[in-house]
C-alpha positions in Angstrom: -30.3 8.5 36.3 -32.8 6.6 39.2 -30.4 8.1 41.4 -30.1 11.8 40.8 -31.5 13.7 43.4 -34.7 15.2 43.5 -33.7 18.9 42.5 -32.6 17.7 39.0 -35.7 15.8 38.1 -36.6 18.0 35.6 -33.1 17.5 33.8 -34.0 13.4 33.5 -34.9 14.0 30.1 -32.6 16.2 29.1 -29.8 14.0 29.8 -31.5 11.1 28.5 -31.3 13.1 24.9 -27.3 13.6 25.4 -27.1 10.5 26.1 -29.3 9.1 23.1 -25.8 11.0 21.3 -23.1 9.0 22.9 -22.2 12.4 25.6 -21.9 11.6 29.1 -21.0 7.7 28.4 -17.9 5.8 29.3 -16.1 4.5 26.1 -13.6 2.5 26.0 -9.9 3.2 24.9 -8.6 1.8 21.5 -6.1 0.4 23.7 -8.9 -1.5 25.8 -10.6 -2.7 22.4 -7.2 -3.6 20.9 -6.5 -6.0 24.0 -10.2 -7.5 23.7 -9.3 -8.2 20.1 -6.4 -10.1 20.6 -8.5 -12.4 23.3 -10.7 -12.9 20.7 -8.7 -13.9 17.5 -6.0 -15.9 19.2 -3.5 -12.8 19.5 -3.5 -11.8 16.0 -3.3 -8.1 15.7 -6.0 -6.6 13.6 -5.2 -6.4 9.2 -4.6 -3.1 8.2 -5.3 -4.0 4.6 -7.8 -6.8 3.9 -6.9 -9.3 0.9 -8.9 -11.7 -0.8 -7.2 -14.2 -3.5 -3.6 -11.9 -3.1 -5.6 -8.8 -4.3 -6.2 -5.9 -1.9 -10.1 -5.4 -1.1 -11.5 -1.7 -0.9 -13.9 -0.6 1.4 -16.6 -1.1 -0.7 -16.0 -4.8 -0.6 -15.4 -5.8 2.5 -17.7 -6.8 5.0 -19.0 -5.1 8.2 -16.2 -7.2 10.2 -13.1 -6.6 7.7 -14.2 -2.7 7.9 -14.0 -2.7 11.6 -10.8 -4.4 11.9 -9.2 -2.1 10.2 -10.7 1.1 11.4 -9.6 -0.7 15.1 -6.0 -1.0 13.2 -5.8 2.3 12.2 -6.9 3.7 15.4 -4.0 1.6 17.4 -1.5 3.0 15.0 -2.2 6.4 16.2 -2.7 5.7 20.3 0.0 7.2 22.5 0.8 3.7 23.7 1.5 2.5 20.3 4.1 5.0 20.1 5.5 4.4 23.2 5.6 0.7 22.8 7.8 1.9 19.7 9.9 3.8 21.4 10.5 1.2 23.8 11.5 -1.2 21.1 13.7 1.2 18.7 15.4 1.8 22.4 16.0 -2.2 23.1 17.5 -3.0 19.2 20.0 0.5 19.8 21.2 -1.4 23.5 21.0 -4.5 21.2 23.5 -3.6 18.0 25.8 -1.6 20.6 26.5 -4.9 22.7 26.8 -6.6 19.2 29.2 -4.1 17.9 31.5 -4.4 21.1 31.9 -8.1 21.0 
C-alpha cells in the first residue's frame, strides 16, 4: 500500500476497508492447503467423517481442528484436480483389466 503512487493516496483507506473483508488478497488454492496438510500429518489425507469410540461425531461435537479437516476434505472433493486425478486413475485400471483380459 507504501508503494502506491501519490495520485491514489486518498484511496489508502479505502482499500485498507476491502481488504479488512478478505478482497484484494492472495488465497491459497485448496489444492495448495491440501498439499500443506499432507506435510503436516505424515501424508494422511484429511477425515471426511470424524469418529470417536466407532460412533460418528456431528459438527456440534467436534473440535475447531476436526471441523476444519473436514471442511479442507470436502473442499478437495470438489477441486478440478481432484477430478482429474480421478480421471487419471479410472483411465490406468481400464489399460489395466484390458492387458489382464488379453493374457
Amino acid at each position: 500500500m507504501d508503494e502506491l503512487p501519490e495520485k491514489y493516496q486518498e484511496y489508502k483507506e479505502h482499500i485498507a476497508t476491502l481488504r479488512s473483508y478478505g478482497l484484494g488478497l492472495e488465497e491459497k488454492t485448496t489444492y495448495e492447503e491440501l498439499i500443506e496438510w499432507l506435510e503436516t500429518h505424515e501424508g494422511r489425507m484429511p477425515r471426511g467423517h470424524i469418529k470417536r469410540n466407532g460412533k460418528k461425531v456431528n459438527a456440534a461435537e467436534m473440535t475447531k481442528e476436526e471441523q476444519d479437516e473436514r471442511i479442507l476434505y470436502q473442499r478437495w472433493r470438489k477441486t478440478p484436480e481432484r477430478v482429474a486425478l480421478e480421471a487419471c486413475k479410472r483411465n490406468i485400471y481400464r489399460q489395466i483389466t484390458r492387458r489382464i483380459s488379453r493374457v
